[in-house]
N, CA, C and O atoms as a GROMACS GRO file, in nm:
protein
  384
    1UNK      N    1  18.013  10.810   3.674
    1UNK     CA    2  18.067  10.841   3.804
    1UNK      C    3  18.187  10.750   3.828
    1UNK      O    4  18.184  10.629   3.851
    2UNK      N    5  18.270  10.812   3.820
    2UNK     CA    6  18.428  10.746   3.888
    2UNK      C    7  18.401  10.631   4.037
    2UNK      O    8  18.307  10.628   4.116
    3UNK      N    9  18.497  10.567   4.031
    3UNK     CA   10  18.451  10.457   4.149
    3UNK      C   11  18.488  10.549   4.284
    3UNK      O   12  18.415  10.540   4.383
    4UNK      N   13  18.591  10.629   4.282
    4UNK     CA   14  18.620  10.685   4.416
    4UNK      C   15  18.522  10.808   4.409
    4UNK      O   16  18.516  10.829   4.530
    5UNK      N   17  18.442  10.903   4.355
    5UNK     CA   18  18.342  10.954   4.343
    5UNK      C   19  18.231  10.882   4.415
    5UNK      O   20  18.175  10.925   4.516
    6UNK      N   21  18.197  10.741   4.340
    6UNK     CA   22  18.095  10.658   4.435
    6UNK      C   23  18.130  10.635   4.562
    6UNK      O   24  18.053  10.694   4.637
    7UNK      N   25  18.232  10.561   4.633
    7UNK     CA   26  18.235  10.548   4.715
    7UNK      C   27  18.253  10.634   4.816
    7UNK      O   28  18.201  10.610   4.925
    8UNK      N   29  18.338  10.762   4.794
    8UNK     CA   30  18.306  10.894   4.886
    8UNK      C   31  18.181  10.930   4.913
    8UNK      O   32  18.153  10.955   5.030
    9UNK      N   33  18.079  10.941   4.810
    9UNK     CA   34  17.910  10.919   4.810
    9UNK      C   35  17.849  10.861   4.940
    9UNK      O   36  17.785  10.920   5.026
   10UNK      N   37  17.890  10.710   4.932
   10UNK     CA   38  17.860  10.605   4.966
   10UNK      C   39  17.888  10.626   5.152
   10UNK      O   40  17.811  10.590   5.241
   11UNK      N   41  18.027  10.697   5.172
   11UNK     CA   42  18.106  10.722   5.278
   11UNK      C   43  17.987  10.806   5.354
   11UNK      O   44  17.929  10.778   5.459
   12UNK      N   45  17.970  10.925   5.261
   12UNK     CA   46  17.922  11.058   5.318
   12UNK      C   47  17.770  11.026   5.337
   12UNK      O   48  17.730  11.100   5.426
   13UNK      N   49  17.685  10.961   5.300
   13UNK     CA   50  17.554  10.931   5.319
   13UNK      C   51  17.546  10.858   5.437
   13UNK      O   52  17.460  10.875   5.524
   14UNK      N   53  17.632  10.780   5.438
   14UNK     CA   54  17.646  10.663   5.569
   14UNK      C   55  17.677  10.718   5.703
   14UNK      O   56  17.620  10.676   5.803
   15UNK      N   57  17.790  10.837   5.707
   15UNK     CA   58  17.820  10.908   5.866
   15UNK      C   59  17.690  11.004   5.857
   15UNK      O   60  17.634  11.032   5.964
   16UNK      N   61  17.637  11.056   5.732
   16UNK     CA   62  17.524  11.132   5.732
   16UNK      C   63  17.401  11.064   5.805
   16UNK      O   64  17.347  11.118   5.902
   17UNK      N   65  17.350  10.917   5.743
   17UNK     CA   66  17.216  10.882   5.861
   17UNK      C   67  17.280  10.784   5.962
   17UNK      O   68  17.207  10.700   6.014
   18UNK      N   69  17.438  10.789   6.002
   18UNK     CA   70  17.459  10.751   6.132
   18UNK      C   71  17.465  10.806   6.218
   18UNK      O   72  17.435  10.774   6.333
   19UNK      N   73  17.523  10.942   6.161
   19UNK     CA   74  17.498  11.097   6.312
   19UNK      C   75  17.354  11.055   6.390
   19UNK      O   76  17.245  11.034   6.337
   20UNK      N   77  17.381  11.050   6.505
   20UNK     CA   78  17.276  11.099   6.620
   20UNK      C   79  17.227  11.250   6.642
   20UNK      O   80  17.314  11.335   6.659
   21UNK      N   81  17.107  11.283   6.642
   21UNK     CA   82  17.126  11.404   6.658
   21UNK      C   83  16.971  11.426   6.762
   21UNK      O   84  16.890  11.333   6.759
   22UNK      N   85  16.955  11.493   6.808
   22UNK     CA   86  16.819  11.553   6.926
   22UNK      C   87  16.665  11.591   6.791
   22UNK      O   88  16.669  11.683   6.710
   23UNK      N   89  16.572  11.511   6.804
   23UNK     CA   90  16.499  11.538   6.773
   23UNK      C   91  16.435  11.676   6.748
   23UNK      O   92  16.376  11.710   6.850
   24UNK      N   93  16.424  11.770   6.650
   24UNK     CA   94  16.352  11.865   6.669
   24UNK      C   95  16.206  11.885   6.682
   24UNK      O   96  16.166  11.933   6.576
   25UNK      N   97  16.088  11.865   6.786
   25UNK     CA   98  15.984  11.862   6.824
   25UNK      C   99  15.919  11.915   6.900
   25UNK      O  100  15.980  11.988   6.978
   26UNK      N  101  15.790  11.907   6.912
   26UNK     CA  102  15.709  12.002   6.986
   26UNK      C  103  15.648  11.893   7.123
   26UNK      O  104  15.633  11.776   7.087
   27UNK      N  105  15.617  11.921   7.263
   27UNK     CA  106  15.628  11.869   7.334
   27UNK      C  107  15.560  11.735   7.341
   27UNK      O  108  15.599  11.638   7.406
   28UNK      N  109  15.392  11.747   7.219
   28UNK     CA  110  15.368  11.634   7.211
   28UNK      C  111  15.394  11.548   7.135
   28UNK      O  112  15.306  11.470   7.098
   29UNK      N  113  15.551  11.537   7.082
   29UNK     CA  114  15.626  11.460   7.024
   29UNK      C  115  15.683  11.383   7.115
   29UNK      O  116  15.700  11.264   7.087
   30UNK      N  117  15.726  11.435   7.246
   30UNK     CA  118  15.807  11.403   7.349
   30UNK      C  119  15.724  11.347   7.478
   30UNK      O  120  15.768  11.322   7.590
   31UNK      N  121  15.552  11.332   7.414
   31UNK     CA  122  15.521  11.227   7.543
   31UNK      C  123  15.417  11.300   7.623
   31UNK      O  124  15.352  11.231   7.700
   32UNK      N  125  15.392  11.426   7.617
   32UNK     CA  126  15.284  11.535   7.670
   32UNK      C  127  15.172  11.490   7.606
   32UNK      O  128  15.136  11.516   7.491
   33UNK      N  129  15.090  11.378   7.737
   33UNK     CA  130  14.968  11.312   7.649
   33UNK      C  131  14.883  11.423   7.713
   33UNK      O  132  14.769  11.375   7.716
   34UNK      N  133  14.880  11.532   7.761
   34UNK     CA  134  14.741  11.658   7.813
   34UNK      C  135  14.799  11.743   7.732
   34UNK      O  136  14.917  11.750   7.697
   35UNK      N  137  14.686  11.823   7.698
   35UNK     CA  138  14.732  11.990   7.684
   35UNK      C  139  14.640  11.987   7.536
   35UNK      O  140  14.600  11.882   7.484
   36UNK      N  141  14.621  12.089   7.493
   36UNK     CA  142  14.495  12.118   7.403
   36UNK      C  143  14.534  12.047   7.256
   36UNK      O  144  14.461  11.964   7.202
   37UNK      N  145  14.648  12.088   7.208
   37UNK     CA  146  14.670  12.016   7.138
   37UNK      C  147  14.605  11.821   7.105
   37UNK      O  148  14.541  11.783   7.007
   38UNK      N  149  14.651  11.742   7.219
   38UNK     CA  150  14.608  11.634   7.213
   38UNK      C  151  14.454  11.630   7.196
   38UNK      O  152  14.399  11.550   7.120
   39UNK      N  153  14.376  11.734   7.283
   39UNK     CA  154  14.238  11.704   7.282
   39UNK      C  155  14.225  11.767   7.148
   39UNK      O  156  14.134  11.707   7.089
   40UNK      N  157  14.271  11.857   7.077
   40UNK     CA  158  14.206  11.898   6.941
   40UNK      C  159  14.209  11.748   6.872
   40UNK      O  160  14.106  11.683   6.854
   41UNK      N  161  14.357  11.699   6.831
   41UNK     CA  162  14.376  11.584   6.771
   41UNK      C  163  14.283  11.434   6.783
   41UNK      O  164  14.254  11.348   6.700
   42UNK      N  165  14.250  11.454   6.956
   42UNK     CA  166  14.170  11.356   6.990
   42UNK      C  167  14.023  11.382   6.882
   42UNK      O  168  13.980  11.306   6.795
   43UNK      N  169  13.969  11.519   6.924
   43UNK     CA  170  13.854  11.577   6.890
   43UNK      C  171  13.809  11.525   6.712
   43UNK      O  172  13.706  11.474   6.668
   44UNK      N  173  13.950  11.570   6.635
   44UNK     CA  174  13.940  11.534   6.474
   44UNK      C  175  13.915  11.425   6.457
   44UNK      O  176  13.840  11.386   6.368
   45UNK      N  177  13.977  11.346   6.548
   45UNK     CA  178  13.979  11.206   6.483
   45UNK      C  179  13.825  11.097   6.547
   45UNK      O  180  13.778  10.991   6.504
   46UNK      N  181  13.794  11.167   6.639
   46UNK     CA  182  13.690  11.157   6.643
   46UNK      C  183  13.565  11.196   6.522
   46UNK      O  184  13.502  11.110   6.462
   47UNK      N  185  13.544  11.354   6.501
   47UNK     CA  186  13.472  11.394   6.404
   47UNK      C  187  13.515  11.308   6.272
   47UNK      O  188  13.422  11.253   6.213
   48UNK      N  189  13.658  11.290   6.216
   48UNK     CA  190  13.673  11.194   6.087
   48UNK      C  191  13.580  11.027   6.117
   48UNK      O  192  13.508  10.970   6.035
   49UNK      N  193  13.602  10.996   6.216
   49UNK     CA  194  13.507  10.896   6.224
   49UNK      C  195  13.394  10.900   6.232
   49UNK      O  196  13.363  10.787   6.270
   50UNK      N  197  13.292  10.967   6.220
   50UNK     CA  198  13.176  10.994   6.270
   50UNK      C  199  13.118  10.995   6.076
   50UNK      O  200  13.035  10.935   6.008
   51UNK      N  201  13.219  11.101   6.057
   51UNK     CA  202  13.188  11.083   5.884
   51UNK      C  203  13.190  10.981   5.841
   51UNK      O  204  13.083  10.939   5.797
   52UNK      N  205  13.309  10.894   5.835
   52UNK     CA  206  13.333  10.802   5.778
   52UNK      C  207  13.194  10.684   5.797
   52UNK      O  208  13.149  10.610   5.710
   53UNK      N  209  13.150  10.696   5.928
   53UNK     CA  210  13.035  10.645   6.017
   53UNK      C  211  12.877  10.654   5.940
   53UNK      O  212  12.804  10.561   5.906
   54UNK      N  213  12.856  10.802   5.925
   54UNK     CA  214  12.772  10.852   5.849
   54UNK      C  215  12.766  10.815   5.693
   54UNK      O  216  12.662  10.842   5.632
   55UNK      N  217  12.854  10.765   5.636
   55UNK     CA  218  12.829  10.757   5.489
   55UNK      C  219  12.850  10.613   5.465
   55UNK      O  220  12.833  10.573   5.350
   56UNK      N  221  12.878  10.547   5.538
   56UNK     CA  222  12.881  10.397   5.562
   56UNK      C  223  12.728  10.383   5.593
   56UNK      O  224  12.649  10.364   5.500
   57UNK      N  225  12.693  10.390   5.700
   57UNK     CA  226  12.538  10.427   5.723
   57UNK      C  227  12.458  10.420   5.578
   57UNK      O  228  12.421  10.319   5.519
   58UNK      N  229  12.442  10.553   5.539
   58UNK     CA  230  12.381  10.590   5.417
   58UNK      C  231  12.421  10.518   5.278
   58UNK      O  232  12.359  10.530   5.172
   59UNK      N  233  12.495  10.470   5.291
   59UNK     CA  234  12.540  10.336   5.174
   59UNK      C  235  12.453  10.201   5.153
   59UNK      O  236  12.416  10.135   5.056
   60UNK      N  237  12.443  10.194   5.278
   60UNK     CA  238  12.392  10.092   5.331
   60UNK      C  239  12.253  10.091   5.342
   60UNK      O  240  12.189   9.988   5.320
   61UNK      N  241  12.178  10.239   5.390
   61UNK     CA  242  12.033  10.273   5.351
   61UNK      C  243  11.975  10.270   5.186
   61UNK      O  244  11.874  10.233   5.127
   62UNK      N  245  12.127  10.345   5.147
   62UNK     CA  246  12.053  10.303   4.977
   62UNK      C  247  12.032  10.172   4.931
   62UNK      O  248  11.930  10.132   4.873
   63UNK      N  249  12.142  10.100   4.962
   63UNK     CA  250  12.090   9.984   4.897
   63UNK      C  251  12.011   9.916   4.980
   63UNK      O  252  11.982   9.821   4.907
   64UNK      N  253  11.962   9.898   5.070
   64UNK     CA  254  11.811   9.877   5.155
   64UNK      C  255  11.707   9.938   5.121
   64UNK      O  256  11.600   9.913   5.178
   65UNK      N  257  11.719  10.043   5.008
   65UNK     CA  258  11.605  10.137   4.957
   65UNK      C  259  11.590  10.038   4.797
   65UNK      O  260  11.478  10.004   4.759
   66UNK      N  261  11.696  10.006   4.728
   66UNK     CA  262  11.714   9.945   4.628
   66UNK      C  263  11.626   9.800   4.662
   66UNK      O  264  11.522   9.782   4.599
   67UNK      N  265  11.664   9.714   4.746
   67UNK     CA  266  11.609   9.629   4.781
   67UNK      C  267  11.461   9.611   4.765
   67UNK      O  268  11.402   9.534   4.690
   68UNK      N  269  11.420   9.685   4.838
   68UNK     CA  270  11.251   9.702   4.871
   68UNK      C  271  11.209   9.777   4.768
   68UNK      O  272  11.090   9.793   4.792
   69UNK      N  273  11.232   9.831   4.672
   69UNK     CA  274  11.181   9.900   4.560
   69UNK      C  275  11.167   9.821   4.435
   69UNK      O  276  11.084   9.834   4.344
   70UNK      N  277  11.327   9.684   4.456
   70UNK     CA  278  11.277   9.586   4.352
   70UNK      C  279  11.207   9.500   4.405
   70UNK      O  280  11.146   9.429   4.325
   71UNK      N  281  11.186   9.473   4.546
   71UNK     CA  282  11.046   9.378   4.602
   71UNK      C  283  10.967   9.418   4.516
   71UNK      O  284  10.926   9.359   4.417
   72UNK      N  285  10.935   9.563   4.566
   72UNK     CA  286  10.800   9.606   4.540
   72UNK      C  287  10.738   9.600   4.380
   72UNK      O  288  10.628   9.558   4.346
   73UNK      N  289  10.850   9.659   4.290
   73UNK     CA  290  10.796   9.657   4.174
   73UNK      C  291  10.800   9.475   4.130
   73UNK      O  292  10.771   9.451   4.013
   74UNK      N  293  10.824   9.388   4.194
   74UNK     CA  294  10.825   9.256   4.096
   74UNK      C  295  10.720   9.230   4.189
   74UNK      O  296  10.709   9.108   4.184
   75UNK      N  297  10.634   9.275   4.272
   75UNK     CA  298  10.507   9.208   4.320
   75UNK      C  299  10.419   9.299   4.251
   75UNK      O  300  10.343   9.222   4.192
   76UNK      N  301  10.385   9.412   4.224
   76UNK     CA  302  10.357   9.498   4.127
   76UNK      C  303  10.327   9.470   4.019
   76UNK      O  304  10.211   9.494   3.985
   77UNK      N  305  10.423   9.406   3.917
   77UNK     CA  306  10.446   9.373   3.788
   77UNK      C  307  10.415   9.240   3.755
   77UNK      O  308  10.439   9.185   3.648
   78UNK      N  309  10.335   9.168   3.901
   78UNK     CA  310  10.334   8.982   3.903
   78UNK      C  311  10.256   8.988   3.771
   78UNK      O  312  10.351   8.970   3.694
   79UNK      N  313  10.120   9.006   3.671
   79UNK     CA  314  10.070   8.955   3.562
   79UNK      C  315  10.103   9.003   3.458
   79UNK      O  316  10.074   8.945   3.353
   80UNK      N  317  10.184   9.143   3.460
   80UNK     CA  318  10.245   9.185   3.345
   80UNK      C  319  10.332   9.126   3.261
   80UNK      O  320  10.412   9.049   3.315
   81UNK      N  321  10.340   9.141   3.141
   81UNK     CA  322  10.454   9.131   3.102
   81UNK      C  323  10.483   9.207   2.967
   81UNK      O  324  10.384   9.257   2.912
   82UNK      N  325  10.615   9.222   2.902
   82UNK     CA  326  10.658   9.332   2.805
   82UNK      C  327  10.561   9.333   2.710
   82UNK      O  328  10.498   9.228   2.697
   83UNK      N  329  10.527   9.436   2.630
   83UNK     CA  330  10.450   9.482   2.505
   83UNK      C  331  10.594   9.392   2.406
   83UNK      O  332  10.689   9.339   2.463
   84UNK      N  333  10.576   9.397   2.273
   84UNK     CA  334  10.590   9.372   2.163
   84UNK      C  335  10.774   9.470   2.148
   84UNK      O  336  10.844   9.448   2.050
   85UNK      N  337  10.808   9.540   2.225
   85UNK     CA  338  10.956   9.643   2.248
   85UNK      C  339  10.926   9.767   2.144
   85UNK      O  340  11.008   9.858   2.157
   86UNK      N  341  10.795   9.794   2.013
   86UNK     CA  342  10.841   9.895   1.946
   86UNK      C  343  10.718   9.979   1.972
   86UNK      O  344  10.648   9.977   2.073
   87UNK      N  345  10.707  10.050   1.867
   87UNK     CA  346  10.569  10.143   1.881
   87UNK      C  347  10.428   9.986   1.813
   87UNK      O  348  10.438   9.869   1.777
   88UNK      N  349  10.296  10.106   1.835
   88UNK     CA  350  10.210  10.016   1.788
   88UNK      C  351  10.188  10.079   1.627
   88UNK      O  352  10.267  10.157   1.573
   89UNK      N  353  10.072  10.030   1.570
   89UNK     CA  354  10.064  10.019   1.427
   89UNK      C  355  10.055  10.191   1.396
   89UNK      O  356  10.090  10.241   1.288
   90UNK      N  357  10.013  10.252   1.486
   90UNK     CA  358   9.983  10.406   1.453
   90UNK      C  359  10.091  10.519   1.480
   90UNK      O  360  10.096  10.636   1.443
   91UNK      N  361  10.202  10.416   1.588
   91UNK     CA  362  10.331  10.543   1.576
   91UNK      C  363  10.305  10.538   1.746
   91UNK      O  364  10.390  10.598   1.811
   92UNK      N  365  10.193  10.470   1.826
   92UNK     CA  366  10.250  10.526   1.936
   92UNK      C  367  10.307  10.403   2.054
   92UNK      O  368  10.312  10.288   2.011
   93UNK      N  369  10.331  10.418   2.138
   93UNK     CA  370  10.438  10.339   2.208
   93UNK      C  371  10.339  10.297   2.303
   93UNK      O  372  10.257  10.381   2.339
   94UNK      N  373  10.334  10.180   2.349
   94UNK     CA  374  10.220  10.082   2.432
   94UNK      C  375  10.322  10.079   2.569
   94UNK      O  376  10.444  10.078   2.590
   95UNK      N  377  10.202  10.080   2.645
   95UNK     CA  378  10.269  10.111   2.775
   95UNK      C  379  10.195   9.930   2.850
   95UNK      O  380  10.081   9.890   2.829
   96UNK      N  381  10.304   9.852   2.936
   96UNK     CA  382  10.216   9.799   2.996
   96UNK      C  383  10.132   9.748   3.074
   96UNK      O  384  10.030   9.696   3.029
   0.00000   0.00000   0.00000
């Protein structure tokens, strides 16, 4: 690119995002905090939280389910302990 190529560039981009120009928008762009619109928007962002709410929740139940399940099995398992890891002498697998 030639230098006066660039800088015509350079020219035309610059009066380009210095123009002022009137927003093109819809009224609740312009400050109309009533009207259905807002309450739909209100409404979503409500329901997105509620999800987000709900599976936070249930995250949090699982691993509270995890918890108490390894209580349970290590009070369970207090005199046990592992078999030998293979089968026994006849082929079958010892449980313990």
């Amino acid at each position: 690119m030639t230098h006066k190529l660039r800088a015509t560039v350079w020219a035309a981009s610059l009066v380009w995002m210095g123009s002022v120009r009137p927003a093109l928008g819809c009224s609740t762009c312009y400050g109309n905090a009533e009207g259905p619109m807002i309450d739909a928007a209100r409404l979503g962002t409500f329901l997105l939280l509620g999800v987000v709410l709900c599976v936070q929740i249930a995250f949090a139940v699982f691993f509270l389910y995890l918890r108490r399940r390894a209580a349970r099995l290590s009070r369970n398992a207090g005199g046990l302990q592992w078999s030998g890891g293979g089968p026994g002498p006849h082929g079958e697998w010892r449980n313990a």
